[in-house]
C-alpha positions as CSV (number, residue, x, y, z in Angstrom):
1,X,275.7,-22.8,143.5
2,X,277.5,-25.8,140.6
3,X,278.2,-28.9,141.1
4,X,281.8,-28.9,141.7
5,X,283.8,-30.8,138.7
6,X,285.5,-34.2,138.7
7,X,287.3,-36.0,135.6
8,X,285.5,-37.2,133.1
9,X,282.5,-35.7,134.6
10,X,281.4,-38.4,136.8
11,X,281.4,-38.8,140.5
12,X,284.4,-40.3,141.9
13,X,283.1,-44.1,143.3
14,X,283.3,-45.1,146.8
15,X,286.0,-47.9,147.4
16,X,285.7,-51.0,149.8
17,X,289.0,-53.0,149.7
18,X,290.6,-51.3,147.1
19,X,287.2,-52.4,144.3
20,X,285.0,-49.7,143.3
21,X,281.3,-50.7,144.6
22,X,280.2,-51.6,140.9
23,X,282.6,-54.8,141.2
24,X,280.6,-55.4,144.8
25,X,278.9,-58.9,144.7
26,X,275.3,-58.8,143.6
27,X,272.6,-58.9,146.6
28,X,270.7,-62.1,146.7
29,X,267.4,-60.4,145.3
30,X,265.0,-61.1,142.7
31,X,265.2,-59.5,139.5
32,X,263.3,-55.9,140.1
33,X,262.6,-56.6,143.4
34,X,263.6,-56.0,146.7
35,X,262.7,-59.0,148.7
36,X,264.8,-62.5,148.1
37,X,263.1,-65.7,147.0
38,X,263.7,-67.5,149.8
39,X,265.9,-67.5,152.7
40,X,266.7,-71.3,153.1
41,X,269.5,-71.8,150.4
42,X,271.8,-70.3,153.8
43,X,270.3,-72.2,156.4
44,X,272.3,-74.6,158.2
45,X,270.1,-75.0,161.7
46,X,266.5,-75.2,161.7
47,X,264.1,-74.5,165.2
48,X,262.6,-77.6,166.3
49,X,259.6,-77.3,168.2
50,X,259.4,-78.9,171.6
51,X,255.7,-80.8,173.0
52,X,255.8,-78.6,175.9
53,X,255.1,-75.3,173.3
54,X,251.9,-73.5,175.3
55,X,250.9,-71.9,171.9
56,X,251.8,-68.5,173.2
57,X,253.2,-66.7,170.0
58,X,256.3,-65.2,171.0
59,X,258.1,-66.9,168.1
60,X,256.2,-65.3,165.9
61,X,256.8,-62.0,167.3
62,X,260.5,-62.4,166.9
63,X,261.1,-64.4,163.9
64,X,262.7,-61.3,162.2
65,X,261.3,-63.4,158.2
66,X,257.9,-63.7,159.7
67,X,258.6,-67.7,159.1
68,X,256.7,-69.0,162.0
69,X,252.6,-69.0,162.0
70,X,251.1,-69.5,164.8
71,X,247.6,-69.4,165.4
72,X,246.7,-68.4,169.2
73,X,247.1,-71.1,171.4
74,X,248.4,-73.4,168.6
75,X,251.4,-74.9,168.2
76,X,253.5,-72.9,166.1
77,X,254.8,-74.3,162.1
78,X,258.1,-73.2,160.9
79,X,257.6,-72.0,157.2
80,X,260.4,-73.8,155.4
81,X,260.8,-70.8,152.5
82,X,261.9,-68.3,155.2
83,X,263.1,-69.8,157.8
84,X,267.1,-68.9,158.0
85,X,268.5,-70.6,160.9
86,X,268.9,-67.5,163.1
87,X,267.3,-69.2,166.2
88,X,266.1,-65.9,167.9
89,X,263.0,-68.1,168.2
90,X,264.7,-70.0,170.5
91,X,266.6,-67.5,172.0
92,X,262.9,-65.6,173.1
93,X,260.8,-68.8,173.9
94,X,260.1,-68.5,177.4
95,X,259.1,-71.8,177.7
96,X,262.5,-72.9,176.0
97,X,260.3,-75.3,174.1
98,X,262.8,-74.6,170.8
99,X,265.9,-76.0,169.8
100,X,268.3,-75.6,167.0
101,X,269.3,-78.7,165.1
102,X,271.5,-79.3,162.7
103,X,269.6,-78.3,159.0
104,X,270.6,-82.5,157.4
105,X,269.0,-83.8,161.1
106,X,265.6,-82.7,161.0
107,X,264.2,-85.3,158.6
108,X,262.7,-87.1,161.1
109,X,261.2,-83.8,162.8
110,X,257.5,-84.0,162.4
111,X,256.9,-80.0,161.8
């Protein structure tokens, strides 16, 4: 079984609005790698951690960057690289003892 022929020999290019994918924005990546520097060029909320925190890790469980550590039973740090603003950490703390501010507000946030 051939490969059936196109014009010019070359495989016809998938469109998306009318622009062949090679005119399709670069992806945010490093240079020959597959991971992004960082992911807090986007952010525009960042997950403030509340006193009443118990330590109990869920956060870190769901941060979809792995941008929260949390030792067990510690309070948990939000690492600032990573950190994109989603607030599923928020969304999963059972204690609700994170809330999303506003990215220019959290100067005078301790963590």
């Amino acid at each position: 079984m051939s490969a059936p022929d196109f014009p010019g020999g070359k495989l016809p290019l998938t469109r998306r609005a009318n622009r062949p994918v090679d005119d399709w924005p670069a992806a945010p990546q490093a240079p020959g790698a597959n991971l992004p520097l960082d992911n807090a060029g986007w952010r525009t909320l960042w997950p403030r951690i509340l006193a009443h925190c118990n330590g109990c890790g869920l956060c870190d469980l769901y941060c979809p960057d792995a941008a929260i550590a949390c030792p067990r039973g510690e309070i948990p740090r939000v690492l600032e690289r990573w950190c994109k603003g989603c607030g599923i950490c928020a969304r999963e703390c059972p204690q609700k003892a994170i809330i999303m501010v506003d990215e220019h507000s959290r100067s005078e946030d301790p963590r």
